[in-house]
PyMOL Python script that loads the backbone (N, CA, C, O; Angstrom):
from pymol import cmd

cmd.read_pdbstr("""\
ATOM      1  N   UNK A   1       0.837  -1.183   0.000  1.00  0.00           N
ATOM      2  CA  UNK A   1       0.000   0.000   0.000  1.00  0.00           C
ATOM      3  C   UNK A   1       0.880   1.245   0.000  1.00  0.00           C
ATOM      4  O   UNK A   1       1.958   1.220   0.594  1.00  0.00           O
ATOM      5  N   UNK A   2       0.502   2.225  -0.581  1.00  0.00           N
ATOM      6  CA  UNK A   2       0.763   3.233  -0.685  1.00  0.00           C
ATOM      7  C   UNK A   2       0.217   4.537  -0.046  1.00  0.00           C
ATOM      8  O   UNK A   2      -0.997   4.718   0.045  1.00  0.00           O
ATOM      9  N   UNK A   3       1.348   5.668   0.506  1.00  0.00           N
ATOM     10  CA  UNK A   3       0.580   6.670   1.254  1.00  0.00           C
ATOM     11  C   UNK A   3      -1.128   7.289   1.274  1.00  0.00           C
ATOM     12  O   UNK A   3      -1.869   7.736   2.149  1.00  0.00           O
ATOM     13  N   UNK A   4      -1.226   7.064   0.006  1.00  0.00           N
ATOM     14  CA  UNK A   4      -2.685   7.237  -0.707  1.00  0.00           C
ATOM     15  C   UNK A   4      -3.191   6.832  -0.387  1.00  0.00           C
ATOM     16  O   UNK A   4      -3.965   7.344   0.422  1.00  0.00           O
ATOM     17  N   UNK A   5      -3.251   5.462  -0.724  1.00  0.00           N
ATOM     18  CA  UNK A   5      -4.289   4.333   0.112  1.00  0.00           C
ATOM     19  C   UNK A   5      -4.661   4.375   1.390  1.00  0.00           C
ATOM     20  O   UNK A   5      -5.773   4.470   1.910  1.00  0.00           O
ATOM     21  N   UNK A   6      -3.004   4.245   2.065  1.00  0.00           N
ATOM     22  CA  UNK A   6      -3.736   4.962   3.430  1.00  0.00           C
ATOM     23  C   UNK A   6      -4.588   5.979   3.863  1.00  0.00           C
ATOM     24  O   UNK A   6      -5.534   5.858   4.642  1.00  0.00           O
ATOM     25  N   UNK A   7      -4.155   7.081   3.253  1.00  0.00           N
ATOM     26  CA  UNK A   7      -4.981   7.982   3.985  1.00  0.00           C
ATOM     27  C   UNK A   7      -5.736   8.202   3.306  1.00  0.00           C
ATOM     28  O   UNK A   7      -6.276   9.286   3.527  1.00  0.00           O
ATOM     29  N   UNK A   8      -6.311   7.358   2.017  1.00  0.00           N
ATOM     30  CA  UNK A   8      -7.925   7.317   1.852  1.00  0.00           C
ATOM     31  C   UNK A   8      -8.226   6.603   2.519  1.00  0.00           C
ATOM     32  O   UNK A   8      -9.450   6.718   2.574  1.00  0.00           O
ATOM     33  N   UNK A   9      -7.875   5.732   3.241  1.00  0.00           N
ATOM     34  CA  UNK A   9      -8.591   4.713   4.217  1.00  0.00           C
ATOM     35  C   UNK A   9      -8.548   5.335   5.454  1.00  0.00           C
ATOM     36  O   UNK A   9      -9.274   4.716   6.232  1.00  0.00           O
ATOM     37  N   UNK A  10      -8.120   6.099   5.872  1.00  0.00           N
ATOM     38  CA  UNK A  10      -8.318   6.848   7.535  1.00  0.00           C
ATOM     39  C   UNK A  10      -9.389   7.495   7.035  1.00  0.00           C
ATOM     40  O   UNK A  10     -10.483   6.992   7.289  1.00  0.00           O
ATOM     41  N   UNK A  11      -9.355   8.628   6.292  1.00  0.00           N
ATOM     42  CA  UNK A  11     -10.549   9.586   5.811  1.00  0.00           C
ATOM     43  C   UNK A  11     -11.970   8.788   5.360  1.00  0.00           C
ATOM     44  O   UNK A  11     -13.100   9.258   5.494  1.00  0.00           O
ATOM     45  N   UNK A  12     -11.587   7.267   4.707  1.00  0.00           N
ATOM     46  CA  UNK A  12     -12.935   7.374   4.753  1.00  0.00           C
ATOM     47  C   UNK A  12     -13.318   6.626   6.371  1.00  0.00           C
ATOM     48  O   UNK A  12     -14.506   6.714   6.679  1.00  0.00           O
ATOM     49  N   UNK A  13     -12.519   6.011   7.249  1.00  0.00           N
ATOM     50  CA  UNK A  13     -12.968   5.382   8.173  1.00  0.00           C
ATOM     51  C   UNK A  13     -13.565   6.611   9.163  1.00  0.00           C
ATOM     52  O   UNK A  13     -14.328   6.376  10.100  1.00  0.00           O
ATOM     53  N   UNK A  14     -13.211   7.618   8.894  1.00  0.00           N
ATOM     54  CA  UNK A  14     -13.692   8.797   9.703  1.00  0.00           C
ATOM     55  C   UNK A  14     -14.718   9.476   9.213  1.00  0.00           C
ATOM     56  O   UNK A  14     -15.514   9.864  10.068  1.00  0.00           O
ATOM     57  N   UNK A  15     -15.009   9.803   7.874  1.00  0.00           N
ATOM     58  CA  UNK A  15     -16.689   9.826   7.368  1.00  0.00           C
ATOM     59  C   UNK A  15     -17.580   8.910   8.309  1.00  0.00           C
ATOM     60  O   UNK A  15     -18.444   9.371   9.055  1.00  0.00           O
ATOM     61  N   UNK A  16     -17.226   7.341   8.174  1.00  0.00           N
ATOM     62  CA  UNK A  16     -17.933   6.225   8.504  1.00  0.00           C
ATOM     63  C   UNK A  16     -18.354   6.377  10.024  1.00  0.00           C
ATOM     64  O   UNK A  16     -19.428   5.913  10.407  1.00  0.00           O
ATOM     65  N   UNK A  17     -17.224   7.237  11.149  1.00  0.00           N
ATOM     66  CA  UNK A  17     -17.456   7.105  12.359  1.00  0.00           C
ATOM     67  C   UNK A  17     -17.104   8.747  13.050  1.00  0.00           C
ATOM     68  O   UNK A  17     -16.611   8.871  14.171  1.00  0.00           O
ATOM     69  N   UNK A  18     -17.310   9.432  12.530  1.00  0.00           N
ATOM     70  CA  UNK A  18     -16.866  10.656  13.038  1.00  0.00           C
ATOM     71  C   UNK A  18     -17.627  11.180  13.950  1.00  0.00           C
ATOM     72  O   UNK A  18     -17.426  12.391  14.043  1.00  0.00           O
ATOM     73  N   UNK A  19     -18.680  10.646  14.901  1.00  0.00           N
ATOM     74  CA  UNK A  19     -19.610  10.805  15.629  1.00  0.00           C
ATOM     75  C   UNK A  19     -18.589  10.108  16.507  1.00  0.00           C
ATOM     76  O   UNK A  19     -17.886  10.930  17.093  1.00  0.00           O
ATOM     77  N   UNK A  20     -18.323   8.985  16.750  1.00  0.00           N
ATOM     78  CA  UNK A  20     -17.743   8.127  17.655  1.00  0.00           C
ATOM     79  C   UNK A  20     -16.203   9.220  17.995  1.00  0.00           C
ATOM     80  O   UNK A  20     -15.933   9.865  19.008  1.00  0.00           O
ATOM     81  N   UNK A  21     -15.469   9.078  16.761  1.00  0.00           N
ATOM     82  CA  UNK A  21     -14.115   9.588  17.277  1.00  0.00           C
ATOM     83  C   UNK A  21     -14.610  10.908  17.833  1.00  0.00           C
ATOM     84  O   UNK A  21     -14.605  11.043  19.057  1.00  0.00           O
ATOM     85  N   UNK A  22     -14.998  11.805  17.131  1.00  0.00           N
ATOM     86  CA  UNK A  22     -15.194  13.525  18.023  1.00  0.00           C
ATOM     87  C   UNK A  22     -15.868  13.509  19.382  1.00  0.00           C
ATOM     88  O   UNK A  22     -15.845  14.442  20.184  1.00  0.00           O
ATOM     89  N   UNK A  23     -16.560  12.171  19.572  1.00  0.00           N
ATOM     90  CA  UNK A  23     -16.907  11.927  21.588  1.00  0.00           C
ATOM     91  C   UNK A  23     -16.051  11.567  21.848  1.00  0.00           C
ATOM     92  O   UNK A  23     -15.677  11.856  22.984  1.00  0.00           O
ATOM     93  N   UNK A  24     -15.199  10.740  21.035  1.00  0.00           N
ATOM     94  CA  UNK A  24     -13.833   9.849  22.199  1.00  0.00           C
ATOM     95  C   UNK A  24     -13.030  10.962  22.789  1.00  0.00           C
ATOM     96  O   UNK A  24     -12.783  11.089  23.989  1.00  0.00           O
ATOM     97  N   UNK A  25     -12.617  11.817  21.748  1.00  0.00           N
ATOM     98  CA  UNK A  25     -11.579  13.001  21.965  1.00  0.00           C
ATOM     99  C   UNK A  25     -12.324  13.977  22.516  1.00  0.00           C
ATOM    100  O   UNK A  25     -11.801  14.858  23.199  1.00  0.00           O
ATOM    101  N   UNK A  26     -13.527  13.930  22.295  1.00  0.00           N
ATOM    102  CA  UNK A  26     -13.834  15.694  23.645  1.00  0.00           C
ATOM    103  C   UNK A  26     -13.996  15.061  24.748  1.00  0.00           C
ATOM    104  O   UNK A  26     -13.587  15.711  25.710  1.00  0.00           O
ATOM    105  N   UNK A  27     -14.598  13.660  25.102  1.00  0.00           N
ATOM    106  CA  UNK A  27     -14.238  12.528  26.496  1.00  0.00           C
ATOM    107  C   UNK A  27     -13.118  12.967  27.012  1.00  0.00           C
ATOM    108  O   UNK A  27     -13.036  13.679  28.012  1.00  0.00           O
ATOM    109  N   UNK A  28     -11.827  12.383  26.065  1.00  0.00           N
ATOM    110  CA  UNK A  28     -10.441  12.495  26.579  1.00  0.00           C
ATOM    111  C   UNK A  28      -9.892  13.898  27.079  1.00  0.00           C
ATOM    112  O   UNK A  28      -9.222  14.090  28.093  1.00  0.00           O
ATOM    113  N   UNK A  29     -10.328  14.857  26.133  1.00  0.00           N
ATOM    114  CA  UNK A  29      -9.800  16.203  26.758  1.00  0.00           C
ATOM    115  C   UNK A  29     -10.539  16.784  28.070  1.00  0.00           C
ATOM    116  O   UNK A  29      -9.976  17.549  28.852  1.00  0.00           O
ATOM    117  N   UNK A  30     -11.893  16.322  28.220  1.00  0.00           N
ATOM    118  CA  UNK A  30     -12.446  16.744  29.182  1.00  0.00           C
ATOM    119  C   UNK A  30     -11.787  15.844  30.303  1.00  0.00           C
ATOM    120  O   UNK A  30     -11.893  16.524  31.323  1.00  0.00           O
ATOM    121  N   UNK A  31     -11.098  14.539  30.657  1.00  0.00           N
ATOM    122  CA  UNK A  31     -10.933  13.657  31.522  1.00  0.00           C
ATOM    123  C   UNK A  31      -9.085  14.258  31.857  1.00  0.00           C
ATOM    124  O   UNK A  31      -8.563  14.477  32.950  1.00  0.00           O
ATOM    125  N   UNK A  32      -8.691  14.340  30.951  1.00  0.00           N
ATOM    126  CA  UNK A  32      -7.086  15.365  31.236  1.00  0.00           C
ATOM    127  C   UNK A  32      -7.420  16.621  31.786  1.00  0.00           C
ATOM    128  O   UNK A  32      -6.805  16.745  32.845  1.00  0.00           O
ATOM    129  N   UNK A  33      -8.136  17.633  31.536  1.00  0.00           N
ATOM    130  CA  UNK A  33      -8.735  18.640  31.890  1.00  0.00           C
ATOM    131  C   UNK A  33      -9.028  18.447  33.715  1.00  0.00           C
ATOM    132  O   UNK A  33      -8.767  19.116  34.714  1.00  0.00           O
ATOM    133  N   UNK A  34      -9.659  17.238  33.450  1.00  0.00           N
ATOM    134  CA  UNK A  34     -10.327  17.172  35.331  1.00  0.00           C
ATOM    135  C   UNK A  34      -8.959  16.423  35.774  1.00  0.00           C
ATOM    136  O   UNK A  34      -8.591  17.173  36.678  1.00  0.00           O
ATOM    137  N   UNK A  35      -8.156  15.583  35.704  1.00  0.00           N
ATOM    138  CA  UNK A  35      -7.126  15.266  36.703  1.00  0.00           C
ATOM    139  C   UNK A  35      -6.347  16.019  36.284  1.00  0.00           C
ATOM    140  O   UNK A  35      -5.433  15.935  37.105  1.00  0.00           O
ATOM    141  N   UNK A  36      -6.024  16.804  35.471  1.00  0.00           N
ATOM    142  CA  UNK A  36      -4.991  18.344  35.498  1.00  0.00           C
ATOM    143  C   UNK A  36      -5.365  19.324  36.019  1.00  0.00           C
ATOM    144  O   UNK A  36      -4.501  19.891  36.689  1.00  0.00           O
ATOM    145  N   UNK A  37      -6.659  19.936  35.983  1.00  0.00           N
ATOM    146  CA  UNK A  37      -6.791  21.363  36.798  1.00  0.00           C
ATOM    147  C   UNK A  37      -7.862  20.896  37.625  1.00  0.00           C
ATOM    148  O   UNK A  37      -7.780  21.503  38.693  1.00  0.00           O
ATOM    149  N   UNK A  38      -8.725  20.185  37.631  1.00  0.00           N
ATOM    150  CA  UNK A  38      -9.797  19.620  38.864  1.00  0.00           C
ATOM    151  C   UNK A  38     -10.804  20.236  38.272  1.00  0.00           C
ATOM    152  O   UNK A  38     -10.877  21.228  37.547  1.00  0.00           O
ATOM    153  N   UNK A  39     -11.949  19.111  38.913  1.00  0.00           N
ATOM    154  CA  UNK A  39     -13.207  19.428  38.398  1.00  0.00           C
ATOM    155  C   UNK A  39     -14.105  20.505  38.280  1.00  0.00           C
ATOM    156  O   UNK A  39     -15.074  20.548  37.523  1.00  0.00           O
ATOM    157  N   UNK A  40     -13.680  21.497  39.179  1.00  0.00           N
ATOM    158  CA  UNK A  40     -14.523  23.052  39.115  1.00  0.00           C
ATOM    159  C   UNK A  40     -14.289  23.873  38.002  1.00  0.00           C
ATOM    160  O   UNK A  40     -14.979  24.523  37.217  1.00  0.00           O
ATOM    161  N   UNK A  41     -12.474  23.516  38.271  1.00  0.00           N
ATOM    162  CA  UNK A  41     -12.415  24.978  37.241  1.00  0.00           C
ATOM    163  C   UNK A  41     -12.423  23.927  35.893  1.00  0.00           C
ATOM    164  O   UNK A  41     -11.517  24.486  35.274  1.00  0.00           O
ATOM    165  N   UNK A  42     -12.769  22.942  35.132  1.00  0.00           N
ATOM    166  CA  UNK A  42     -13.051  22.690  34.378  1.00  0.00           C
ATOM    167  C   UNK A  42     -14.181  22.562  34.263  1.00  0.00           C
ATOM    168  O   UNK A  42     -14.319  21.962  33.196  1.00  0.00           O
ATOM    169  N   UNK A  43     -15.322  22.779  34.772  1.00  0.00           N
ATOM    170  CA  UNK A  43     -16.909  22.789  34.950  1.00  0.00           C
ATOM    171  C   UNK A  43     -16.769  24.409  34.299  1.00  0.00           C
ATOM    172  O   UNK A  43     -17.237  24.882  33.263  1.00  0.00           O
ATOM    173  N   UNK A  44     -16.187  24.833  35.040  1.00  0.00           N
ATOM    174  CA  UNK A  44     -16.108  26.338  34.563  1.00  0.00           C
ATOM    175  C   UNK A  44     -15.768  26.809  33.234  1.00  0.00           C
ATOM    176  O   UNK A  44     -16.467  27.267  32.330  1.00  0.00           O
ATOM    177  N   UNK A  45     -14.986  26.669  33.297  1.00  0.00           N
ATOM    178  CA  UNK A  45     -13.546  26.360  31.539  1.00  0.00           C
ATOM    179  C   UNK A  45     -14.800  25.818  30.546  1.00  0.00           C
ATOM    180  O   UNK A  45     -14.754  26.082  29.345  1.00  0.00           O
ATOM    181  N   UNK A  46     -16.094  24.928  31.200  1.00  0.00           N
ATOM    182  CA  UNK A  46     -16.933  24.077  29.877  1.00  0.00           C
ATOM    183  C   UNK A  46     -17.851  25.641  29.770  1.00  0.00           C
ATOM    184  O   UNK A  46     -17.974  26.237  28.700  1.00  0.00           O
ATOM    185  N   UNK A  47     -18.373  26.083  30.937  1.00  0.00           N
ATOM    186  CA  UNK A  47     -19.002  26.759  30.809  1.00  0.00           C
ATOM    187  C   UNK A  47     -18.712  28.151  30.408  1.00  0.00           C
ATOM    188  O   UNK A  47     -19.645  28.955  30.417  1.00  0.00           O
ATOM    189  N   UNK A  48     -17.452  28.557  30.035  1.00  0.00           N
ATOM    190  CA  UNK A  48     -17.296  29.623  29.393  1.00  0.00           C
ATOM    191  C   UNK A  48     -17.240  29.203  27.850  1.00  0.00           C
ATOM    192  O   UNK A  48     -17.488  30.037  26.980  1.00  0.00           O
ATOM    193  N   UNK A  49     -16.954  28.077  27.586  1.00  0.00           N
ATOM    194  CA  UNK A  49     -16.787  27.436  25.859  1.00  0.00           C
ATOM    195  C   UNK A  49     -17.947  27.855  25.180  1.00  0.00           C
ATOM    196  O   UNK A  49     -18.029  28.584  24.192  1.00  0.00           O
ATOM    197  N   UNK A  50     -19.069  27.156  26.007  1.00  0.00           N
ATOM    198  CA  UNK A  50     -20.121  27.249  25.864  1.00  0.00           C
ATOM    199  C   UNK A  50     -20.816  28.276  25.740  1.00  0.00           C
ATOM    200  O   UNK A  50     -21.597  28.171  24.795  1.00  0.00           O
ATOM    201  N   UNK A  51     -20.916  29.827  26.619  1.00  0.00           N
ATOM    202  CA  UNK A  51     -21.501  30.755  26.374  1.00  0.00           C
ATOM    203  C   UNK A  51     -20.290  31.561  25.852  1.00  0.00           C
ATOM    204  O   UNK A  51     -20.397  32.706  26.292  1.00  0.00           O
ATOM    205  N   UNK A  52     -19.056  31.411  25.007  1.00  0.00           N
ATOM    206  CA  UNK A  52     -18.739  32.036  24.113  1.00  0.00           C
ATOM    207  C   UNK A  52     -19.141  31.435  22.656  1.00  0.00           C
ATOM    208  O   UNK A  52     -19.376  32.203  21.722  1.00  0.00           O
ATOM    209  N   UNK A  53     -19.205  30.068  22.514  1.00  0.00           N
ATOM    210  CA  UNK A  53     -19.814  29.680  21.119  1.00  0.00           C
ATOM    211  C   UNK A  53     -21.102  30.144  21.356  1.00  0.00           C
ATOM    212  O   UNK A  53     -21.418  29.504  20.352  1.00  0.00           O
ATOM    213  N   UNK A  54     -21.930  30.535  21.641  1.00  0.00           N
ATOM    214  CA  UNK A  54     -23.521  30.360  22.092  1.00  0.00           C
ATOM    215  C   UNK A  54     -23.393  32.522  21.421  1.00  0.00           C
ATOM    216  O   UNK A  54     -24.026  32.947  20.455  1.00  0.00           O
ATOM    217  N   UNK A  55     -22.792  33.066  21.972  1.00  0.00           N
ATOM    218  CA  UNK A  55     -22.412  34.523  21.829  1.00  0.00           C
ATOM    219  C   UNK A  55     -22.167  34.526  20.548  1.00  0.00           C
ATOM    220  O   UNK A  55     -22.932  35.125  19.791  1.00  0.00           O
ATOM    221  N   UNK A  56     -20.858  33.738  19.990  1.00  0.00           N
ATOM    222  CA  UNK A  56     -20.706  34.208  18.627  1.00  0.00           C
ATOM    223  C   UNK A  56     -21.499  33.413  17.366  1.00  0.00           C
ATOM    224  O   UNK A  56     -21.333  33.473  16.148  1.00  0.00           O
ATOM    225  N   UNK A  57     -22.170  32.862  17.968  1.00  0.00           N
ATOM    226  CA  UNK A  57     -23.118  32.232  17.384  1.00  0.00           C
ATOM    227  C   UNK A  57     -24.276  33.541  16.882  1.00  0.00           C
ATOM    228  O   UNK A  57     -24.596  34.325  15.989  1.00  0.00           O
ATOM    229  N   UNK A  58     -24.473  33.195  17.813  1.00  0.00           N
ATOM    230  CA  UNK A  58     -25.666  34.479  17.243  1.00  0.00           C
ATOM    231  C   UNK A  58     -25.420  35.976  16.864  1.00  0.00           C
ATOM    232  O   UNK A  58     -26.199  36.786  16.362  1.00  0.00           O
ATOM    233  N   UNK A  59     -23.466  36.180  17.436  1.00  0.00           N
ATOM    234  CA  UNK A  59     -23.006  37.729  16.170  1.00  0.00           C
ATOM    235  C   UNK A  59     -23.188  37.349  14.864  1.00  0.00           C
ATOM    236  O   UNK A  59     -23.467  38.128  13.953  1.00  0.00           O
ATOM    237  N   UNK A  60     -23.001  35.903  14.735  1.00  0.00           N
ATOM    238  CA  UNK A  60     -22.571  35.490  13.166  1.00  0.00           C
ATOM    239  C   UNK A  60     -23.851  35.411  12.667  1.00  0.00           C
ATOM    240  O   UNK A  60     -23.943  35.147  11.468  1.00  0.00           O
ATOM    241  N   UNK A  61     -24.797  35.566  13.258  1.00  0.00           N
ATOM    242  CA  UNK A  61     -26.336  35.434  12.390  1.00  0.00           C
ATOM    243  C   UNK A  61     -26.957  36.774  12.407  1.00  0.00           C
ATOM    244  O   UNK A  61     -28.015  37.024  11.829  1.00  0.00           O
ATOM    245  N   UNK A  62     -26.170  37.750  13.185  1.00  0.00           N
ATOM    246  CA  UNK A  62     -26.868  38.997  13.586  1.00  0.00           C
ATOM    247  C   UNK A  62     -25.576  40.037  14.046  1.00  0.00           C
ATOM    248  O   UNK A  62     -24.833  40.028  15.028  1.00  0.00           O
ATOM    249  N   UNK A  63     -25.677  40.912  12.876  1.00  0.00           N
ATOM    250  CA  UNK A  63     -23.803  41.556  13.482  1.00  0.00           C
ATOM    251  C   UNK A  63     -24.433  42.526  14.634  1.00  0.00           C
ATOM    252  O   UNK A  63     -23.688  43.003  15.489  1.00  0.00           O
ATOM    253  N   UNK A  64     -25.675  42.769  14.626  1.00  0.00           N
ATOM    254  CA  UNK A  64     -26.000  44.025  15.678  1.00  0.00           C
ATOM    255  C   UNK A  64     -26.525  43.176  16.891  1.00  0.00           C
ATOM    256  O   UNK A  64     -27.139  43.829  17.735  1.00  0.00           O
ATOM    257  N   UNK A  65     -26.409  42.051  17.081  1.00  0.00           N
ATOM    258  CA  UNK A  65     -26.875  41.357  18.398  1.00  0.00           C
ATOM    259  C   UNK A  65     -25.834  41.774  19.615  1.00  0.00           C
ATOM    260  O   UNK A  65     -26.391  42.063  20.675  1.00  0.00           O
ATOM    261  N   UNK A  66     -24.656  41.828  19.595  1.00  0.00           N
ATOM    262  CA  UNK A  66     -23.520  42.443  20.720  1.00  0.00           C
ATOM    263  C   UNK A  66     -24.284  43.649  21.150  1.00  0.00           C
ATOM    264  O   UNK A  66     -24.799  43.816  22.255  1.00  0.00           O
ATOM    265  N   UNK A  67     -24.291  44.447  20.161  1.00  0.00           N
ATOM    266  CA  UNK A  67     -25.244  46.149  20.847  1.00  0.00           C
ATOM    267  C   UNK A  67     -26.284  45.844  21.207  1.00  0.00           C
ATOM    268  O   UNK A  67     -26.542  46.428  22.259  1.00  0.00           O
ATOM    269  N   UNK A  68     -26.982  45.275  20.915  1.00  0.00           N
ATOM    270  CA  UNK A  68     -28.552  44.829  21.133  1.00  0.00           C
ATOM    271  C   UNK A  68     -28.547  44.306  22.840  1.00  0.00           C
ATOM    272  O   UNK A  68     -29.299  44.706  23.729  1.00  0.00           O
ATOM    273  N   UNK A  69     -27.484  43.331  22.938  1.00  0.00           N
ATOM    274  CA  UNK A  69     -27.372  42.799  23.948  1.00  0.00           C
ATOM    275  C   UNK A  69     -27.121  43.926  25.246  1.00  0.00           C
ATOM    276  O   UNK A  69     -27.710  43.952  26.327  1.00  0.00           O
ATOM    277  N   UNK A  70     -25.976  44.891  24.712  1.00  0.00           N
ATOM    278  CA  UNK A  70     -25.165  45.817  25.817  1.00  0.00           C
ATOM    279  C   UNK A  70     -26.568  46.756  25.983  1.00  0.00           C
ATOM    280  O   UNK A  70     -26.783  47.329  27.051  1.00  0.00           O
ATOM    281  N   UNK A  71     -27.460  46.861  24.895  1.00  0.00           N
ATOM    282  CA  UNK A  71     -28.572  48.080  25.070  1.00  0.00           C
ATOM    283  C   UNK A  71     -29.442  47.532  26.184  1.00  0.00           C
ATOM    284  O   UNK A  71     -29.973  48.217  27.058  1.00  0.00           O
ATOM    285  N   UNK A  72     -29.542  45.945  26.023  1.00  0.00           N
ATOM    286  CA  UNK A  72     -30.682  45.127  27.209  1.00  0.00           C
ATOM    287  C   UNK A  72     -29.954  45.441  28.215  1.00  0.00           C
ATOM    288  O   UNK A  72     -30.756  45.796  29.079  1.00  0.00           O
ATOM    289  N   UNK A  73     -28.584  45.549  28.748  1.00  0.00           N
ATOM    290  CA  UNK A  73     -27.597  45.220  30.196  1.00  0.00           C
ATOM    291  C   UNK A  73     -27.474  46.722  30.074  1.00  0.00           C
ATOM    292  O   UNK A  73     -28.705  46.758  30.071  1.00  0.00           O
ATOM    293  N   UNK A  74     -27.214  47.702  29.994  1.00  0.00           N
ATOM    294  CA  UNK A  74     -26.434  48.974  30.357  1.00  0.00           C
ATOM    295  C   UNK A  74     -27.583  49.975  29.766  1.00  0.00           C
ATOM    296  O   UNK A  74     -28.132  49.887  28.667  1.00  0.00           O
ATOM    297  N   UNK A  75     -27.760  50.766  30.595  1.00  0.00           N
ATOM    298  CA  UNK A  75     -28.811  52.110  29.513  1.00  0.00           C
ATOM    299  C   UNK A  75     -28.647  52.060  28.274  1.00  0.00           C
ATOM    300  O   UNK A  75     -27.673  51.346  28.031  1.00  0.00           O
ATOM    301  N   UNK A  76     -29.150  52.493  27.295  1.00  0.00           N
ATOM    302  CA  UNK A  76     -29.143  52.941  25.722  1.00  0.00           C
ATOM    303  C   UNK A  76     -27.851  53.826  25.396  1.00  0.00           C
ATOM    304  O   UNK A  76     -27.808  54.992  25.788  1.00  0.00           O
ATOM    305  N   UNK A  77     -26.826  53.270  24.692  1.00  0.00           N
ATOM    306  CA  UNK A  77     -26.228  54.387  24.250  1.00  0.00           C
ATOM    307  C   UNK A  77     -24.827  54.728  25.195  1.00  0.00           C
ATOM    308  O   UNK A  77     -23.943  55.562  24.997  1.00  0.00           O
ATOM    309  N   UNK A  78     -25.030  53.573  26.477  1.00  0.00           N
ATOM    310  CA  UNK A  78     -23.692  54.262  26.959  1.00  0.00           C
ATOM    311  C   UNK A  78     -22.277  53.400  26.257  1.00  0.00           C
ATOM    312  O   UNK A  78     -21.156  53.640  26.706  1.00  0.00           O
ATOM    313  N   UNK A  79     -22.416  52.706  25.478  1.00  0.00           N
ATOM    314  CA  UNK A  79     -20.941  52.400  25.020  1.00  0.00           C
ATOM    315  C   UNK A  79     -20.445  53.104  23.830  1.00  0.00           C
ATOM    316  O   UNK A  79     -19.305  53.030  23.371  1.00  0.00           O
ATOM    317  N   UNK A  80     -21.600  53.915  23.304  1.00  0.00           N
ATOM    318  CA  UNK A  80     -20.847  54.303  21.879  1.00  0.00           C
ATOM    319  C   UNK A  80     -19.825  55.513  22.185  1.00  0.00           C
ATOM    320  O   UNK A  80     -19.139  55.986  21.279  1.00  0.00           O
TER     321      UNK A  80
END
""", "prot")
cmd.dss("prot")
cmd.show_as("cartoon", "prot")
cmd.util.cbc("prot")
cmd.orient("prot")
């Protein structure tokens, strides 16, 4: 076999299971994560991932949602 072969055969074995491997590895990083820094501040660490994808999630569907947001939290108008 040739380099090719191979790594058409990883790529397609990862089409076939890429649900499985992307849990194994966010498993694993989350399980290094807790016996390296301990379970809080990685509870924490999830929960900032989370409400920063969740944030730029919705700039990327809405560029005026950041102001929108600061207009709901702070009077009208005080950041500009």
């Amino acid at each position: 076999m040739d380099k090719r072969e191979i790594k058409k055969g990883i790529i397609e074995f990862y089409r076939l299971h890429y649900g499985e491997i992307n849990g194994a590895l966010i498993g694993l990083v989350i399980a290094i994560c807790v016996l390296v820094v301990g379970f809080f501040q990685t509870l924490f660490i999830v929960i900032c991932v989370f409400t920063g994808y969740y944030i730029g999630k919705k700039v990327s569907k809405d560029k005026n949602y950041f102001k929108n947001l600061l207009d709901r939290i702070l009077p009208p108008g005080t950041y500009r």
